[in-house]
C-alpha positions as CSV (number, residue, x, y, z in Angstrom):
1,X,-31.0,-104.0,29.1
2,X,-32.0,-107.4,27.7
3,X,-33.0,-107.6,23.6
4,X,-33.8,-111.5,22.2
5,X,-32.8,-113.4,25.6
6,X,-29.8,-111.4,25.3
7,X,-27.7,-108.3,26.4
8,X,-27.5,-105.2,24.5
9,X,-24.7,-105.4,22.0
10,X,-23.1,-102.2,23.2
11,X,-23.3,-103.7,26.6
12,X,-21.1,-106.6,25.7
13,X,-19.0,-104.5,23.5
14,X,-17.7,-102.4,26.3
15,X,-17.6,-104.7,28.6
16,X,-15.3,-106.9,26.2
17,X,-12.9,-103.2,26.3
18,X,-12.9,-103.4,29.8
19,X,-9.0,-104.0,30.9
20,X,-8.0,-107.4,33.4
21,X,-9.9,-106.7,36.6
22,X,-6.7,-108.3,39.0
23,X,-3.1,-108.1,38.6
24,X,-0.5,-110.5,40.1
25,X,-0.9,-108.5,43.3
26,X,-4.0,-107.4,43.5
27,X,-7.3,-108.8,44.6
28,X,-10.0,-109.3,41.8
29,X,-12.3,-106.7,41.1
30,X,-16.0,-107.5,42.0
31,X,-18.6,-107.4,40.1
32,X,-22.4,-108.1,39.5
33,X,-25.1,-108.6,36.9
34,X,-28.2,-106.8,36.9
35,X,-31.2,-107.4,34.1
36,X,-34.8,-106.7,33.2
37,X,-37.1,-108.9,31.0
38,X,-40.3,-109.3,29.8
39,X,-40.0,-113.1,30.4
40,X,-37.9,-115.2,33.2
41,X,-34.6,-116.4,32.7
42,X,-34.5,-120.3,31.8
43,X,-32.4,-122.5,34.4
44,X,-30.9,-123.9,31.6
45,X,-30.2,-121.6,29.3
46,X,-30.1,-118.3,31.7
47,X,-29.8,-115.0,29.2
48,X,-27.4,-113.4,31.5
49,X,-24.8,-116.2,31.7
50,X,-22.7,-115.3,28.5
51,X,-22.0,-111.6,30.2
52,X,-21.1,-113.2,33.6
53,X,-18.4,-115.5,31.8
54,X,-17.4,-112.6,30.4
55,X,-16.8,-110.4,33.5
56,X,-15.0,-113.6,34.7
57,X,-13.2,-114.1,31.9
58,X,-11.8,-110.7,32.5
59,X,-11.2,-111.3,35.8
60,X,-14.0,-110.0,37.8
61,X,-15.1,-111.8,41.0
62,X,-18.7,-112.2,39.4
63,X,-21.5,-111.9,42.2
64,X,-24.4,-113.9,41.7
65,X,-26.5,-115.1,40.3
66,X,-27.7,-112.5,38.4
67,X,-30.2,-110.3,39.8
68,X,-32.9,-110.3,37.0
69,X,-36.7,-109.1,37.7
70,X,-39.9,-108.9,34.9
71,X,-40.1,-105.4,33.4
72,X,-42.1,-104.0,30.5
73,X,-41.8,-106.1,27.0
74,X,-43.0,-104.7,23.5
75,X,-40.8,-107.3,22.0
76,X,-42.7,-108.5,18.7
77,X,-45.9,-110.5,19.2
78,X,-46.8,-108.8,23.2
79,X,-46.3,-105.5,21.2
80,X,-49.8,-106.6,19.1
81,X,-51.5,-106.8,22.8
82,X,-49.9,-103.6,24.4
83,X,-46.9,-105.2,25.4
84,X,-46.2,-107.4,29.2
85,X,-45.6,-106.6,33.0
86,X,-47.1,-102.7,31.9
87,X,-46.0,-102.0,35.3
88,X,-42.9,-103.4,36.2
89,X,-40.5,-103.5,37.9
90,X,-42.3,-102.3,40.5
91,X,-42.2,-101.1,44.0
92,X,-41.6,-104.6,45.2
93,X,-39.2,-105.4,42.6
94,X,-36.6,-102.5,43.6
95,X,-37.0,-103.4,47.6
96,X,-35.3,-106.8,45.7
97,X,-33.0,-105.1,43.9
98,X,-32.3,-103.2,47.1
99,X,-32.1,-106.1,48.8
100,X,-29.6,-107.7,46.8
101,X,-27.4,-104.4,46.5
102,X,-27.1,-104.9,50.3
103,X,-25.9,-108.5,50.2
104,X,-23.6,-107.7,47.7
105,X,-22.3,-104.7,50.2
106,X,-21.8,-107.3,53.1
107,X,-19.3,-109.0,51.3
108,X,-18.0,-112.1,48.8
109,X,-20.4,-114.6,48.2
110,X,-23.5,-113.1,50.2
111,X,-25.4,-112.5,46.9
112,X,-26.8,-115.7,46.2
């Protein structure tokens, strides 16, 4: 979930409790970033990026990029018009999601 161009607080809060995902012998632990918003991500400034460096921090073999798709958005001034994407996501955003769930099965580096 996705509040300001950001993550919910109690989503970066656990995953900041999450313990090192890869020991000395061990491979790293894979992981993925998932989001809805009423508005896209920004190349430059993409919302989700601070939680991925955060994974990886940690230790996580971070998948990606995120997969991030429009979804309904009361935030302040759409809440005056009824709020955005009414709709969404949609039947053709989870055959993405799906989508990307499978390339993430195949293996390392498929996600992109």
């Amino acid at each position: 979930m996705c509040f300001t161009a950001g993550f919910t607080p109690r989503l970066t809060a656990f995953a900041r409790t999450l313990p090192a995902a890869r020991g000395p012998r061990s491979p790293r632990a894979r992981a993925f970033v998932f989001a809805t918003s009423g508005l896209p991500e920004l190349p430059v400034t993409p919302f989700s990026r601070p939680l991925t460096r955060l994974l990886d921090s940690k230790g996580f073999d971070v998948h990606g990029p995120a997969f991030a798709c429009r979804a309904f958005d009361t935030w302040a001034p759409f809440r005056m018009v009824g709020g955005l994407n009414k709709r969404r996501p949609d039947a053709d955003d989870l055959s993405a999601a799906r989508s990307f769930a499978e390339r993430l099965r195949e293996g390392p580096g498929r996600a992109v």
